[in-house]
C-alpha positions in Angstrom: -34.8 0.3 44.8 -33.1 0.2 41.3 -33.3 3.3 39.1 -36.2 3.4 36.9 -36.9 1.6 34.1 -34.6 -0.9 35.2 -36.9 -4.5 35.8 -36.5 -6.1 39.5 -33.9 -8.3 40.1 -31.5 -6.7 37.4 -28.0 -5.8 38.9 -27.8 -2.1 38.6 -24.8 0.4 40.3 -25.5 3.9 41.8 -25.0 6.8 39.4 -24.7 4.7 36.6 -28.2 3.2 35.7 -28.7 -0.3 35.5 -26.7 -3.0 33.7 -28.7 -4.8 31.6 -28.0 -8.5 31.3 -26.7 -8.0 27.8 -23.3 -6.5 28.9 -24.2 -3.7 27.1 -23.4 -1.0 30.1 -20.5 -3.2 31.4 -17.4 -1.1 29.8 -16.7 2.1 31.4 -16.5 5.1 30.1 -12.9 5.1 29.6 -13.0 2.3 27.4 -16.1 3.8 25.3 -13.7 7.1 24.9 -10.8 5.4 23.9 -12.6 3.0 21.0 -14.0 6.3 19.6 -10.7 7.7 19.5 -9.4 4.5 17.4 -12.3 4.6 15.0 -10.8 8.5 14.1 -7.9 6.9 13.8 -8.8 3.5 10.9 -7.8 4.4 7.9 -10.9 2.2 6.3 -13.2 4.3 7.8 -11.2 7.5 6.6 -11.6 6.3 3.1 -15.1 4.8 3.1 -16.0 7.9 5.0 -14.9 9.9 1.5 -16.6 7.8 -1.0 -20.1 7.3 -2.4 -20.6 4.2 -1.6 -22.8 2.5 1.5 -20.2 1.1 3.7 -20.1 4.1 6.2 -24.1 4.3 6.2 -23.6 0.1 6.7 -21.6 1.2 10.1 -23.4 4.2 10.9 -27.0 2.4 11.1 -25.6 -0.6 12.4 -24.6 1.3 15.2 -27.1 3.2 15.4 -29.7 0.3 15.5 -27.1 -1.4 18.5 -27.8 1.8 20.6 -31.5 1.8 20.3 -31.5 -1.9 20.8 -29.1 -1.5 24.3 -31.5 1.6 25.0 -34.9 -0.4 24.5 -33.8 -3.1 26.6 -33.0 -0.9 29.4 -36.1 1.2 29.2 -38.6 -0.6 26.9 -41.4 1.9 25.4 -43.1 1.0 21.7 -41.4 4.5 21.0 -37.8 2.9 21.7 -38.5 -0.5 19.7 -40.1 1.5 16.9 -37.1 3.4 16.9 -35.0 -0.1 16.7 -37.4 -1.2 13.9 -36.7 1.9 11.7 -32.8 1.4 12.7 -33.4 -2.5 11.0 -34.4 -1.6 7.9 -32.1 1.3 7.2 -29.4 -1.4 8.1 -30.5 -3.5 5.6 -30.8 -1.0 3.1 -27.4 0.5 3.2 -26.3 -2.9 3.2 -27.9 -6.6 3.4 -24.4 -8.3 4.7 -25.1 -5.4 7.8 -28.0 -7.3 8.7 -25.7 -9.8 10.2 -25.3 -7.3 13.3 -28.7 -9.0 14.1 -27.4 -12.0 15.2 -25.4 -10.1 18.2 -28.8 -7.9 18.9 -30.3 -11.5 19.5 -27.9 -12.8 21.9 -28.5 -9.5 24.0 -31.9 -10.2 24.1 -31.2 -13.5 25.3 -29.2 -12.8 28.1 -32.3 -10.1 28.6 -34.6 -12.6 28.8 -32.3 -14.5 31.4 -31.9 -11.5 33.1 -36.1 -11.5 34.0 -37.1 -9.5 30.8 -39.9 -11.7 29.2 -41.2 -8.9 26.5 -37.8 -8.4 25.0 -37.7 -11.8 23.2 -41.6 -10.9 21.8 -40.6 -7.0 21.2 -37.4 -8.5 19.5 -38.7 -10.6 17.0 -41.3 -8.1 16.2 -39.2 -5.4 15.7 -36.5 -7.8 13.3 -39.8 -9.2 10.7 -41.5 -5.5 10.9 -37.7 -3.9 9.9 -36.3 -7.0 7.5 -40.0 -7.1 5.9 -39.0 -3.5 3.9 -35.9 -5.1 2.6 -37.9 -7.8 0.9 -38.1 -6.1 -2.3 -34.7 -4.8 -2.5 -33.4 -8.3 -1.9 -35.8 -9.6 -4.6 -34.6 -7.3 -6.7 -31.0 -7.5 -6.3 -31.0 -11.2 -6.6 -31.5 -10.8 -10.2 -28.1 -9.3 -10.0 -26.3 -11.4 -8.6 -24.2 -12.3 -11.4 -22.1 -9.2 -10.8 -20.2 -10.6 -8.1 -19.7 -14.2 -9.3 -16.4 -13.7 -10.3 -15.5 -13.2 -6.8 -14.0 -16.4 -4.8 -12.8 -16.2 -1.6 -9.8 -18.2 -0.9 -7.3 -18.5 2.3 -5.1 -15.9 1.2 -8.1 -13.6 1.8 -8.2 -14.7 4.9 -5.1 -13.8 6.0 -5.1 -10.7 4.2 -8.3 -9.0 6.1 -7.1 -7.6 8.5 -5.1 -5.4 6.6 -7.5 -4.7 4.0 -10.6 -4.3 7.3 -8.5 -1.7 8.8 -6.6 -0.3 5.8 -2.8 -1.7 7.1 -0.9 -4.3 8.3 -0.3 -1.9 11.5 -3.4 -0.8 12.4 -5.1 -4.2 11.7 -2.5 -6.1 13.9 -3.0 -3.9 17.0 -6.8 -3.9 16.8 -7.1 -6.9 16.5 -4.5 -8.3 19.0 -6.2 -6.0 21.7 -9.1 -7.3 20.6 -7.8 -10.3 21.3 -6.6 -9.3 24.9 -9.9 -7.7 25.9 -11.8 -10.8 24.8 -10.1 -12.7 27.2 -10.0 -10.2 30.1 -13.2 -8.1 30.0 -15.5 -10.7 31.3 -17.4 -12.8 29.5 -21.2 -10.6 29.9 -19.0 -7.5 29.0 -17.8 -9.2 25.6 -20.5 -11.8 24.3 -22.3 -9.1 22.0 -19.2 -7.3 20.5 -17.2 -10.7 20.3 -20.5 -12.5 18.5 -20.5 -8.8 16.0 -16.8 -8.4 15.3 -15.9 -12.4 14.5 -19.5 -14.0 13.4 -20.2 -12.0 10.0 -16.6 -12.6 8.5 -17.0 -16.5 9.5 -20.2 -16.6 7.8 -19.4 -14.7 4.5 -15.8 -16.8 4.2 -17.8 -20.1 4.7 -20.3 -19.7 2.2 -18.4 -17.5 -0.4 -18.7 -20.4 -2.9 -22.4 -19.6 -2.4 -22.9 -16.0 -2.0 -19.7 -14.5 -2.4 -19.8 -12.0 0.3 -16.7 -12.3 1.5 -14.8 -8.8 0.8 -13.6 -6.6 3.9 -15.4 -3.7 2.4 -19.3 -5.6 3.1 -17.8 -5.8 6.4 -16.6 -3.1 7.5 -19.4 -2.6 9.9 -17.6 -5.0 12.3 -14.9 -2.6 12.8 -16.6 -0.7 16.0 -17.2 -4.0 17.8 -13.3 -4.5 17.5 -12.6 -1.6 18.3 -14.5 -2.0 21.4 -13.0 -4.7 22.5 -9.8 -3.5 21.8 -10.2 -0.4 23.8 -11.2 -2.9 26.3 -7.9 -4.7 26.0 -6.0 -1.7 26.1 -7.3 -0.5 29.2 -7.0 -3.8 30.7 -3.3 -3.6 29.6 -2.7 -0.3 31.1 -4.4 -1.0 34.6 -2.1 -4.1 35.0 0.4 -1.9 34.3 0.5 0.6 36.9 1.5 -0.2 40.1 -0.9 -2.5 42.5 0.4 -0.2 46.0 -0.9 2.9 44.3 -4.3 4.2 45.5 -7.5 4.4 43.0 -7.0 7.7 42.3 -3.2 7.3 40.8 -4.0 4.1 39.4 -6.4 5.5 37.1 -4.6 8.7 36.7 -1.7 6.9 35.4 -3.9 4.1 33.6 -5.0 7.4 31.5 -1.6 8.4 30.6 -0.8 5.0 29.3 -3.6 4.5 27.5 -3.4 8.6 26.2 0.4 7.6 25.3 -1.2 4.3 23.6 -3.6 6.2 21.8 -1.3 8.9 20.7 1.2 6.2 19.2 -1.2 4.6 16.8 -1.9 7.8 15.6 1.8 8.9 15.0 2.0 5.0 12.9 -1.4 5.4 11.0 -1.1 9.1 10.2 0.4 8.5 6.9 -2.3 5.5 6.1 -4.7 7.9 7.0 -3.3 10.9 4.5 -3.4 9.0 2.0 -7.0 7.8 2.6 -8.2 11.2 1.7 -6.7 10.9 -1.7 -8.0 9.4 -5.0 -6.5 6.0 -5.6 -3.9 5.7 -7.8 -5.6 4.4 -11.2 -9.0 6.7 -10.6 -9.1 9.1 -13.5 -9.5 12.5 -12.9 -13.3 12.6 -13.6 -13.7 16.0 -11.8 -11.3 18.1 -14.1 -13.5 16.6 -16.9 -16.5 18.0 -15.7 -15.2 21.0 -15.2 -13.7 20.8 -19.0 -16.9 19.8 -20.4 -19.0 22.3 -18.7 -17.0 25.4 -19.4 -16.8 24.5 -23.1 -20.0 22.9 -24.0 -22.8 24.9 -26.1 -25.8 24.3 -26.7 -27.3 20.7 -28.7 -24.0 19.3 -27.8 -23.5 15.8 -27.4 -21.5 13.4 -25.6 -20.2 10.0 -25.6 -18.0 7.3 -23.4 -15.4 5.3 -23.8 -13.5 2.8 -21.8 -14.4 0.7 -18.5 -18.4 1.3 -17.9 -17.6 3.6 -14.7 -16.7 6.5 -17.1 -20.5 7.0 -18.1 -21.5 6.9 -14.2 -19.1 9.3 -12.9 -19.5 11.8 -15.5 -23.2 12.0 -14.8 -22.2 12.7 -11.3 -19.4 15.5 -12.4 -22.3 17.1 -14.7 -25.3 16.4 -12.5 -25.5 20.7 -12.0 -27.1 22.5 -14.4 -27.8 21.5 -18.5 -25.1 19.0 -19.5 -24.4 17.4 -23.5 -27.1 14.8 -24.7 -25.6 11.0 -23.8 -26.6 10.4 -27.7 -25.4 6.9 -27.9 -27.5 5.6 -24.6 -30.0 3.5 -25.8 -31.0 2.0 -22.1 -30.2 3.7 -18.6 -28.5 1.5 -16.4 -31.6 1.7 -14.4 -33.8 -0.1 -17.1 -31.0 -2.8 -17.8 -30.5 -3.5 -14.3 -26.7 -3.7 -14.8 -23.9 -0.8 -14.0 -23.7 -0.2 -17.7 -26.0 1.3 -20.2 -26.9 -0.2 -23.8 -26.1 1.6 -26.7 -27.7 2.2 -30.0 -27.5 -0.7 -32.2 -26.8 1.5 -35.1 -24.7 4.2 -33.5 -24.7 6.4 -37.2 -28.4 6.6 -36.5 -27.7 8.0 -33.0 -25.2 10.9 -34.0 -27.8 12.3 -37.1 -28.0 16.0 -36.3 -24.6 16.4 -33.5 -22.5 19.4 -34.9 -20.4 18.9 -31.8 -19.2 16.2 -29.5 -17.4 15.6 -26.6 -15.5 12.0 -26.1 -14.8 11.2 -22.6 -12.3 8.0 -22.7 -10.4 6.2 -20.0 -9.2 3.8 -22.8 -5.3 3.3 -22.6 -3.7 4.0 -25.3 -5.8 5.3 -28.3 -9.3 7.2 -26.9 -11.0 4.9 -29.8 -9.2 1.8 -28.7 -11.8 -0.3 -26.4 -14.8 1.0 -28.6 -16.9 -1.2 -31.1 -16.3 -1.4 -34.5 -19.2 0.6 -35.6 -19.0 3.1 -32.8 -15.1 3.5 -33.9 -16.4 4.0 -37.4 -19.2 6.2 -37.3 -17.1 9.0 -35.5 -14.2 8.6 -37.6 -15.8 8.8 -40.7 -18.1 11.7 -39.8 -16.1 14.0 -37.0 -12.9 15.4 -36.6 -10.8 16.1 -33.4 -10.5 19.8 -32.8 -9.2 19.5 -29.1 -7.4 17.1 -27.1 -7.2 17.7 -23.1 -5.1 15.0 -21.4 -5.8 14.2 -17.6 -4.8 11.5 -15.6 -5.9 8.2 -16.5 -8.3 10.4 -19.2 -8.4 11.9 -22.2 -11.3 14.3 -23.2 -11.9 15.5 -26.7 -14.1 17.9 -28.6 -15.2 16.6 -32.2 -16.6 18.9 -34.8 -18.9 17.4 -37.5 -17.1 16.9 -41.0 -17.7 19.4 -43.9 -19.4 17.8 -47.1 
């Protein structure tokens, strides 16, 4: 009799469950091991891992919601598809292009549903409406937003430049995916059909309808990267097994099979080390927002103001550096970026009016050049003619200055 929990008929092997029609269980545990080793070793994931952003949650729920999927269809409870469900919609929360992951979920389920599982196809579809349904409203909404990433067109040389910027070099990107490549080919096609259908789909998709959606930037997809490396681990054991020596018996085969692959392993490390250094780092051109904060705090006193100059980040980033603890008014903020519905805030209309009563203010500015240089006219005007630059604090890529309110 098959373990339980595994439906009749499915093809199962002793002391490691059953294998689900979905090729979900079909890579050993060797290959699992080595793709986790890999994803340590991307440097896209080392950097995305670092920043505030929702790429890493994008892989991490994705992921997430591809175990509970593999683990519902091997033993189905409404526990383990509510699960799923949950796994959907924080998917599509962290990132709508994520959702895409979906598509490999539903050729699972169909090869389930070939395998003699009737109630995954019902349970799927179910679980997909219920978990996409709590998007709805964030998709409404963002739609009305859409204008922020018009400027974006995908062309070939983006093409041939992702899998560089998916994996964070030209090294790391060519290996991956030419083991990818090898393990597609060799693992068998129920082992592959779910990862191949999750790594290659949602870049297809995004690329062909960029002129429509423009969705096509490695970053939306960087939750692809664990199905590549998946099959890459895949390829790379395949590699090392036809490597060794077909005379030997099972046990040497595999111990030296490990060594190769160990050796393999340990290799890409040694090439991506320095890709992955400098992934912990701040890009080059990002301004030194934390000394600021730090400046800012230790010297501000009390009915202090503040105000921003430069690219629209500036305001963003020092609300993050001051969110601890009393911080200067934003005095020229007329609208939050919330009520706008863009990245940047509106300012007062009559910025004079806005800076009535400030003894003291501090200019944050990642202008170049002049810390007055990208500001309006009036802004420009009303600080000049009524405040005077006591201190001066250069970092990199920002200047911060404390401006004392003219004597009359």
């Amino acid at each position: 009799m098959p373990p339980c929990g595994c439906p009749r008929g499915w093809p199962w092997r002793r002391r490691q469950g059953c294998w689900d029609s979905s090729g979900g269980q079909a890579f050993t545990s060797r290959t699992g091991l080595v793709a986790g080793l890999l994803f340590a070793l991307v440097p896209t994931v080392t950097r995305c891992g670092h920043e505030a952003r929702p790429y890493a949650f994008a892989v991490l729920f994705s992921l997430l919601a591809t175990l509970l999927l593999l683990r519902a269809l091997l033993r189905p409870t409404l526990k383990g598809w509510a699960l799923y469900t949950s796994a959907i919609t924080l998917t599509g929360l962290s990132h709508l292009v994520a959702l895409c992951v979906v598509v490999a979920h539903a050729v699972a389920v169909l090869r389930a549903r070939r395998g003699g599982d009737h109630v995954a196809l019902w349970a799927f579809g179910c679980a997909v409406v219920m978990g996409t349904s709590a998007v709805v409203p964030m998709i409404a909404k963002g739609s009305e937003q859409a204008g922020r990433i018009a400027w974006r067109n995908a062309t070939v040389r983006d093409l041939t430049t992702y899998p560089m910027e998916l994996f964070g070099t030209w090294f790391s990107g060519a290996v991956v995916m030419g083991l990818g490549v090898v393990g597609l080919l060799t693992a068998g096609r129920k082992a592959v059909v779910v990862p191949a259908v999750w790594a290659v789909l949602p870049p297809v998709l995004a690329f062909l309808t960029s002129d429509l959606f423009r969705l096509f930037q490695p970053r939306y997809l960087l939750f692809t990267v664990p199905a590549w490396l998946l099959l890459a681990a895949a390829g790379a054991v395949r590699c090392a097994d036809a490597l060794t020596l077909a005379g030997w018996t099972g046990r040497l085969r595999r111990v030296a099979g490990g060594v190769l692959v160990t050796g393999a392993v340990a290799g890409f490390a040694f090439q991506v080390l320095p890709a992955l250094a400098t992934a912990r780092q701040d890009l080059s051109g990002e301004p030194d927002f934390a000394a600021a904060g730090h400046i800012v705090t230790a010297g501000q006193r009390l009915g202090d103001g503040i105000v921003y100059n430069g690219d629209f980040g500036v305001r963003r980033a020092m609300a993050y550096e001051l969110r601890e603890g009393a911080r200067p008014k934003d005095v020229l903020m007329k609208l939050t970026p919330q009520q706008t519905g863009r990245y940047a805030a509106d300012e007062c209309d009559v910025p004079a009016a806005c800076l009535v009563g400030r003894r003291r203010l501090w200019l944050v500015s990642t202008a170049a050049g002049s810390t007055r240089s990208a500001m309006s006219a009036s802004t420009g005007a009303a600080l000049a003619g009524r405040f005077t630059v006591v201190h001066t604090k250069r970092l990199h890529n920002l200047t911060v200055q404390l401006l004392e309110r003219r004597n009359r």
